[in-house]
Residue, then its C-alpha position, 0 to 999 in steps of 0.5 A: x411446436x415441440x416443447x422439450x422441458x415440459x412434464x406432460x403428468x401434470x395435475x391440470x393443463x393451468x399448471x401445464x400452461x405455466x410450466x410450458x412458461x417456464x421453459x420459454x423463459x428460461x434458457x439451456x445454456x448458461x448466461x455470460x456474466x454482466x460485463x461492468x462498463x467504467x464510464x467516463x464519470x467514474x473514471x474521471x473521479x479516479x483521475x481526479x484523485x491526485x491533483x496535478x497542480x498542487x501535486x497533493x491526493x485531495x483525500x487528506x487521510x490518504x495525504x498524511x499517511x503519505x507524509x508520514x510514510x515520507x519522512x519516516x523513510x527519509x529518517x530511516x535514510x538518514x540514520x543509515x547514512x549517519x550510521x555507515x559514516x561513522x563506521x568509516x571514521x578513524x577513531x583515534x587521532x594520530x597527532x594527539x593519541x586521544x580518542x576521536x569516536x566515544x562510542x569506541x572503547x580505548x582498551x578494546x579494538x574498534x568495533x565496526x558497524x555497531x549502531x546501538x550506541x548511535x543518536x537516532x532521530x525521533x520520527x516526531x519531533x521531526x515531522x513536528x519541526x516539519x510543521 
């Protein structure tokens, strides 16, 4: 038997013996990484994550953040919208000549697309009127 690692200067054929151990057991190469197997278990947790049914997360944080990230998405639609309906809105009235938009000076020529002066919803008075 050839051994290939083994210092043969050793002190005393115990520690020859253990070192003639260690290059047994321990391999040249290098050794492949351990492959992480999902089972069936875990993965039937992630499904489960969302309810189908319900079509509700079962984790509540994780509900809520998505309810309130819906409804300011729908609040930002909403003043958008508002927004570039007005923008389109004649703002003066051809049979009286009066004023139709109040965000519009008389003396001035309408400005278009300025939305500093527009009402805004407030995100929580509409998620309290929500609930």
């Amino acid at each position: 038997m050839v051994i290939h690692s083994v210092d043969t200067h050793e002190a005393s054929w115990g520690d020859l013996l253990r070192a003639q151990d260690i290059a047994r057991t321990q391999l040249p190469w290098k050794q492949a990484e351990k492959v992480n197997y999902i089972t069936r278990y875990e993965k039937s947790r992630q499904e489960r994550t969302f309810d189908p049914v319900l079509q509700k997360y079962r984790n509540s944080d994780r509900e809520s953040q998505l309810i309130f990230k819906e409804t300011s998405d729908k609040i930002r639609g909403l003043n958008s919208s508002k927004a570039r309906q007005l923008q389109r809105v004649q703002s003066h009235n051809i049979i009286s000549h009066s004023n139709q938009a109040p965000w519009v000076e008389v003396s001035a020529p309408p400005v278009r697309y300025q939305v500093s002066y527009l009402p805004l919803i407030d995100i929580l008075t509409y998620i309290d009127f929500l609930v």
